[in-house]
C-alpha positions in Angstrom: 0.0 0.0 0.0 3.1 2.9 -0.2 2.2 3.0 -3.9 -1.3 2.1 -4.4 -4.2 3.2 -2.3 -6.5 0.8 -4.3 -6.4 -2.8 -5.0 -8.3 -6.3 -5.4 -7.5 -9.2 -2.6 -9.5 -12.3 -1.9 -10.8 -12.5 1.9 -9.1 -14.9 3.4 -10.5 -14.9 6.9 -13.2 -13.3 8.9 -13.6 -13.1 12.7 -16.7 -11.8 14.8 -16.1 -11.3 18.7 -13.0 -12.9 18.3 -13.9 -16.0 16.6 -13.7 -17.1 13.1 -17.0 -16.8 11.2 -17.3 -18.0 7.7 -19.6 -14.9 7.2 -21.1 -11.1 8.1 -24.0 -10.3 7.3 -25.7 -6.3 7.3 -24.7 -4.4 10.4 -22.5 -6.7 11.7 -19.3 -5.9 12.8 -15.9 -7.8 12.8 -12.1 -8.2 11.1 -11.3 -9.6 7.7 -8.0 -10.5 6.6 -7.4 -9.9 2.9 -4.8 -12.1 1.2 -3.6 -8.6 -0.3 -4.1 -5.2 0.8 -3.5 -1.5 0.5 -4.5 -0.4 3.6 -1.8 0.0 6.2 -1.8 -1.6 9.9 -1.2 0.7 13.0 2.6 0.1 13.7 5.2 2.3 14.9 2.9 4.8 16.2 1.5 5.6 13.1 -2.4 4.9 12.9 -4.2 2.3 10.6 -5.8 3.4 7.9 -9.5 3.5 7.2 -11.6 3.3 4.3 -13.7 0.6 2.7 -14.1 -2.8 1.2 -16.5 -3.5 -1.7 -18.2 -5.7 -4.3 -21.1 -6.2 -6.1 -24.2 -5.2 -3.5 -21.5 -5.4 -0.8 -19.8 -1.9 0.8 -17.9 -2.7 4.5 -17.0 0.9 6.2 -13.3 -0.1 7.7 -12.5 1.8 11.1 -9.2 0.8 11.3 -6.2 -1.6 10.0 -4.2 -3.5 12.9 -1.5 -6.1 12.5 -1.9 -9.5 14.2 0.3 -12.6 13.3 1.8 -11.5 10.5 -1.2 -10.4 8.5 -3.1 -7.0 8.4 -6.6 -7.1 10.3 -9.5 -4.8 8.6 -11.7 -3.8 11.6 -15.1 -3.5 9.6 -19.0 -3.0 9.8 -21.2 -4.7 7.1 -22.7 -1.0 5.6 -24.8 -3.3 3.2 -24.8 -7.1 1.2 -22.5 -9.4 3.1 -19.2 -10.8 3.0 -18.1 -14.6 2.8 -14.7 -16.2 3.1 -13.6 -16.2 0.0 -15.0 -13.1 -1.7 -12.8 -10.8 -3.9 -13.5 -7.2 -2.4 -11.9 -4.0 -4.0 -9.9 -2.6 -1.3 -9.9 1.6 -1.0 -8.0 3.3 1.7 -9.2 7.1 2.4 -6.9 9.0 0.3 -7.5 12.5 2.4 -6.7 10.7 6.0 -3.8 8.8 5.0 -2.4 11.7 3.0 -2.8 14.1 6.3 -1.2 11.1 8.3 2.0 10.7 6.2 2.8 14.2 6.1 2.5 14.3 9.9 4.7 10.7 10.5 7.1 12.6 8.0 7.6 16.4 10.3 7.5 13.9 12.9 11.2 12.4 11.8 12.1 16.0 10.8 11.4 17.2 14.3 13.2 14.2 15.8 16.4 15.3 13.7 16.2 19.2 14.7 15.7 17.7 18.5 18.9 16.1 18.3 20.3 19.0 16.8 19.2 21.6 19.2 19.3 19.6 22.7 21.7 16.7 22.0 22.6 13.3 20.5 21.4 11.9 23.7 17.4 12.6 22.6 15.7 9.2 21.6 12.5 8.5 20.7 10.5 6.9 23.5 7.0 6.8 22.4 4.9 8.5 18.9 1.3 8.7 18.1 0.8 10.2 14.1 -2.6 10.0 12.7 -4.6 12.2 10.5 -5.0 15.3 13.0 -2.2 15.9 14.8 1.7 14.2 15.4 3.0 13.7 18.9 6.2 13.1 20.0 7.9 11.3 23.2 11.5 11.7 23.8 14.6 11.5 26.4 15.5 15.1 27.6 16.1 15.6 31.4 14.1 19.0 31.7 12.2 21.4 30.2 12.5 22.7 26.7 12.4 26.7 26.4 10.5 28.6 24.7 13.7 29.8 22.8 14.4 26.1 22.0 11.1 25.1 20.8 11.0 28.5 18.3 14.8 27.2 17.1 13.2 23.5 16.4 10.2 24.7 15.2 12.4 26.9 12.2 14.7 24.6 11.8 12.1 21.9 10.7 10.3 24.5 8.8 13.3 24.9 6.8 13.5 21.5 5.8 10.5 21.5 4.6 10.5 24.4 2.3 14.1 22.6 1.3 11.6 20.2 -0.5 13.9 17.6 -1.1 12.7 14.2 -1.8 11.9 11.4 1.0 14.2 8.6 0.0 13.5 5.3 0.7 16.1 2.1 0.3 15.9 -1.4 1.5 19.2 -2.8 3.2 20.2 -5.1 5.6 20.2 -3.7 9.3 24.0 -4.0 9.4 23.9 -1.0 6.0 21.4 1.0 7.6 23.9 0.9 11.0 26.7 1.7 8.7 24.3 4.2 7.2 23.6 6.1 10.4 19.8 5.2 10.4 18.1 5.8 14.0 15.6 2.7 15.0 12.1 3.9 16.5 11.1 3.3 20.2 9.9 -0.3 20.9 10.4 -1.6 17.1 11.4 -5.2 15.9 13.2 -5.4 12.6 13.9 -8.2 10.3 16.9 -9.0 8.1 16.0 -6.5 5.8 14.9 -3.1 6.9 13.2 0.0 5.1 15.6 3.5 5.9 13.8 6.6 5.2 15.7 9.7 4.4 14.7 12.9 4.0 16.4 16.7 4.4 19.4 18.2 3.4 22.5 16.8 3.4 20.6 13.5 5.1 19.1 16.1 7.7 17.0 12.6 9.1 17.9 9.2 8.4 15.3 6.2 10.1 14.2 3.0 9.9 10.4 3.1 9.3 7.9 0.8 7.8 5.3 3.5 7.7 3.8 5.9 5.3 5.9 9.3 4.4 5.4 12.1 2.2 6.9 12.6 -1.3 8.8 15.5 -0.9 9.4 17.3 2.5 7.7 20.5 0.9 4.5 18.2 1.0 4.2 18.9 4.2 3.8 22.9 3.9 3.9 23.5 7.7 5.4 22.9 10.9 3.5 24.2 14.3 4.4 22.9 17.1 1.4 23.5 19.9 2.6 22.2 23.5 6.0 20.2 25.0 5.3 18.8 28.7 6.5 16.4 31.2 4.8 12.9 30.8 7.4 10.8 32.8 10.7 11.1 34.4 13.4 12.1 31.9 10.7 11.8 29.2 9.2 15.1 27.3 6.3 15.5 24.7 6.1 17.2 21.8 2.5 17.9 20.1 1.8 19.6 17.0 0.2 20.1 14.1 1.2 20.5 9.8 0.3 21.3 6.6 -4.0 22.4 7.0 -3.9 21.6 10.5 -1.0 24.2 11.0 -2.7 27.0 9.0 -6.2 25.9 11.2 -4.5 26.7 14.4 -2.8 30.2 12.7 -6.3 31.1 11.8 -7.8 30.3 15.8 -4.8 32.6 16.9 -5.4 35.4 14.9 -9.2 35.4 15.7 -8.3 35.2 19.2 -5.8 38.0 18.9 -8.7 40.5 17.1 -10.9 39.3 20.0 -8.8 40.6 22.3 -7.6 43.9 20.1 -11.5 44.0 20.0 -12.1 44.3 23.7 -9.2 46.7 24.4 -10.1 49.2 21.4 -6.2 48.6 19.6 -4.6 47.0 16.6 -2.5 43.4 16.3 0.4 46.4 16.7 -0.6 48.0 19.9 -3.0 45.4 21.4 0.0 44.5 23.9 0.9 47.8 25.3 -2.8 48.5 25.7 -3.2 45.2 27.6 0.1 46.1 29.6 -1.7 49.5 30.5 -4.6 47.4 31.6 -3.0 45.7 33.8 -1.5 48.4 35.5 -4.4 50.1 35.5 -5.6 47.1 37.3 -3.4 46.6 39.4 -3.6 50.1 41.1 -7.8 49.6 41.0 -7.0 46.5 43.6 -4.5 48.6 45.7 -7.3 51.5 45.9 -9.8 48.3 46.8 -7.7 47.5 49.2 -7.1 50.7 51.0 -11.0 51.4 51.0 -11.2 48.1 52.6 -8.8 48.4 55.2 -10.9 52.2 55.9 -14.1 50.2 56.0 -12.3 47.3 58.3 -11.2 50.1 61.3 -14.6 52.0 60.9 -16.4 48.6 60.9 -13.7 47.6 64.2 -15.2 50.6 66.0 -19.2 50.0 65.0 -19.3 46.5 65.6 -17.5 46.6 69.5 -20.8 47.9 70.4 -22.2 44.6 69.8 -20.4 42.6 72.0 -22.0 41.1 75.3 -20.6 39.8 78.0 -20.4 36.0 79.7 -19.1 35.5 82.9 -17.4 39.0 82.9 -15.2 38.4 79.1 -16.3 40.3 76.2 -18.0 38.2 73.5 -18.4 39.1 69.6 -19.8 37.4 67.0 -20.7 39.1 63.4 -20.8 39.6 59.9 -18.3 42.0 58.6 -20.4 43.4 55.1 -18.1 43.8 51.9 -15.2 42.1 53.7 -12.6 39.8 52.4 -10.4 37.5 54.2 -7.3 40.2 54.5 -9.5 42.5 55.8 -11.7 40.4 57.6 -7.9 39.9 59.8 -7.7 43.7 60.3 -11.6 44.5 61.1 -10.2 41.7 64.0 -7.2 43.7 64.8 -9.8 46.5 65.2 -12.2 44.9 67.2 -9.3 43.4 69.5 -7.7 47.1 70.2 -11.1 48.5 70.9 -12.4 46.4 73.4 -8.9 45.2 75.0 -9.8 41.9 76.6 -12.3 39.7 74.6 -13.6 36.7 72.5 -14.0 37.6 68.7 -15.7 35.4 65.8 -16.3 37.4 62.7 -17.5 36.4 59.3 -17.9 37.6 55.5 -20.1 36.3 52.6 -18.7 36.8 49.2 -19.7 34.9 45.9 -21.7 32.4 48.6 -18.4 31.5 50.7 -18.0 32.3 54.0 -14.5 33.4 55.3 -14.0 33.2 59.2 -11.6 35.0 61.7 -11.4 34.3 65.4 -9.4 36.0 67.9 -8.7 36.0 71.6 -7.2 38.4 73.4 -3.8 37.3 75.1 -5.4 37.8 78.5 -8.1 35.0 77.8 -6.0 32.3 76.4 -5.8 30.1 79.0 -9.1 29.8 79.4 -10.5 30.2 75.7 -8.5 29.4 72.3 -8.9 30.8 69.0 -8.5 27.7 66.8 -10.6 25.5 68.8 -13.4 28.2 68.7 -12.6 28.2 65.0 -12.8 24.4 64.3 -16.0 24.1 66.4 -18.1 26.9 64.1 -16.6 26.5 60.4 -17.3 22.7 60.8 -21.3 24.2 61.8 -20.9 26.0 58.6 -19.9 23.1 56.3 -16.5 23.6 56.3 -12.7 23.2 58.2 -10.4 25.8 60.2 -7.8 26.1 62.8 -5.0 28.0 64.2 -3.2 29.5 67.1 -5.0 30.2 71.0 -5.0 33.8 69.9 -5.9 33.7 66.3 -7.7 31.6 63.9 -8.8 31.4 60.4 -11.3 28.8 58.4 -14.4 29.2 56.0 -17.6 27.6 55.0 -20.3 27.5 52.7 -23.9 26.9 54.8 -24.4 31.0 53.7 -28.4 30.1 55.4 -27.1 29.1 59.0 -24.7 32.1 59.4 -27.1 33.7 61.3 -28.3 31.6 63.8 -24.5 29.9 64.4 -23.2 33.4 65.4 -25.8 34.1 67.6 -24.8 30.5 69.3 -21.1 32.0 69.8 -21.8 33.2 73.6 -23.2 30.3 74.4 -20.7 28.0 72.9 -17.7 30.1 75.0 -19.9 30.1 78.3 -20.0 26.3 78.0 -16.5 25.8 77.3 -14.2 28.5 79.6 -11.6 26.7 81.4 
């Protein structure tokens, strides 16, 4: 099937759940083995192909090719007729998805090559997945690559492929292609004679590969890589995309980027200094928030002492602190703790429907009332978890219904429980 993407062959086999059949019938799924074939079987990471199998008043849709004791399994479904053992069926791969796969199994040799190049001869292959949409890449490399590394890779393939120089293949023992400099793929078994694929200038990449390639390296018109990441120790991946799928994800960028120019009144020439001025502008909005929050937090410090009642002589608080956050929630305490010097203090605030909780006790009062297990004791009432020192505490919940009621049970609670 490298030269032909058509062809007659006589089935030779036929399996349904695994068992041989001597027949499917209409809708019925299973594998036939052909006694010749076009279509390719998934091997060294490259996908099967798909297409169909036909006759006279007999179509089979095939999903995907496999190998399996030596021969080349058609995963099929019966579209309509059936199929015995024994019928000749014209055999038609999809020309569109193989041609998109071999031009991605072919950048993906090209970017093995430039990986060498860039980060070192001690880069091997250690895993690949090519098929109609995208290539992926696994490969040796102790850390991360940089961004500066991945643009130097990403132009030196491109460069190959607007070389256009012609994918070579030869058949030779394994001992030439050794002599040769060929590089065998991740997890391969080769026979006697193997199949070197060359491609580049000046024998840029130079592998063993029984699978499908491009003609010419400018076939595959373009190169994008689109993520590298961590998938095991000492192992990196490489994703990306070529040819249509390359100029897809240009497209998605560039309608992203008019989006944003969109949103921030600019141009693709000015859209990042008006986004930096944004940001700034942002920035000093928060600090603003924040210093209008730490005013509200001592006013609110001063209003809400007023509340506080007393058990067994110690000052007891318990409120909700309006348009508080967290930070501030910590000073309105601060607040509360200078004003009314010796005291008990459980304050809460409500935003987006969660509850953040403060508690404090006054140095005086912590041997015979702590902060963090006054703070474990009403976050858990609230649905949630908190803890912290005997003179100050911090949790949260997210019972936003029960706030009232469980602050209003704080004086009770510390009458209860003073040492």
């Amino acid at each position: 099937g490298y030269d032909s993407l058509s062809g007659e062959g006589v089935v030779t086999a036929i399996l349904r759940d695994g068992e041989q059949v001597d027949s499917l019938a209409a809708d019925e799924s299973g594998v036939a083995v052909l006694d010749r074939t076009p279509f390719y079987g998934e091997s060294g990471g490259q996908v099967g192909d798909t297409g169909y199998l036909s006759a006279d008043g007999t179509r089979l849709e095939v999903t995907d090719t496999s190998k399996g004791s030596d021969q080349h399994l058609h995963h099929v479904k019966v579209l309509s007729g059936s199929v015995h053992r024994g019928d000749t069926l014209l055999a038609e791969v999809d020309g569109s998805v193989r041609q998109r796969t071999r031009l991605n199994h072919s950048a993906t040799h090209l970017l093995h090559a430039a990986l060498r190049r860039v980060l070192g001869d001690h880069v091997a292959q250690k895993g690949s997945l090519v098929d109609a949409q995208r290539l992926r890449f696994d490969f040796s490399h102790s850390e991360g690559v940089t961004a500066e590394q991945l643009k130097t890779i990403e132009i030196m393939v491109n460069d190959q492929v607007r070389a256009n120089t012609e994918v070579q293949t030869r058949l030779m023992s394994m001992d030439e292609a050794v002599e040769a400099g060929a590089m065998a793929l991740f997890g391969e078994k080769y026979g006697d004679e193997v199949r070197v694929l060359s491609m580049g200038e000046g024998g840029f990449s130079v592998e063993l590969c029984g699978g499908t390639h491009a003609s010419r390296t400018g076939d595959i018109g373009l190169v994008r890589i689109v993520s590298e990441s961590g998938v095991a120790s000492g192992v990196r991946r490489i994703e990306g995309v070529t040819g249509s799928g390359a100029l897809a994800l240009m497209d998605q960028a560039e309608q992203r980027l008019a989006a944003v120019c969109d949103v921030v009144k600019g141009s693709a020439d000015n859209v990042a200094v008006k986004v930096s001025a944004l940001r700034s502008e942002n920035r000093e909005l928060e600090k603003e928030i924040a210093r209008l929050k730490q005013k509200l937090a001592t006013s609110a410090g001063g209003d809400l002492t007023s509340d506080a009642v007393e058990v067994e002589g110690i000052k007891v608080l318990a409120a909700n602190v309006e348009g508080a956050d967290a930070k501030s929630l910590r000073d309105t305490l601060d607040q509360c703790k200078n004003k009314l010097g010796s005291a008990v203090i459980l304050l809460s605030a409500v935003t987006d429907n969660k509850i953040a909780l403060t508690a404090g006790v006054t140095k005086d009062l912590t041997g015979r009332v702590k902060a963090g297990d006054l703070m474990r004791e009403f976050a858990q009432r609230l649905g949630g978890k908190g803890g912290g020192r005997p003179d100050m505490a911090q949790g949260g919940g997210s019972d936003v219904q029960a706030l009232p009621e469980v602050l209003k049970s704080v004086p009770q609670w510390v009458a209860e429980n003073l040492s």
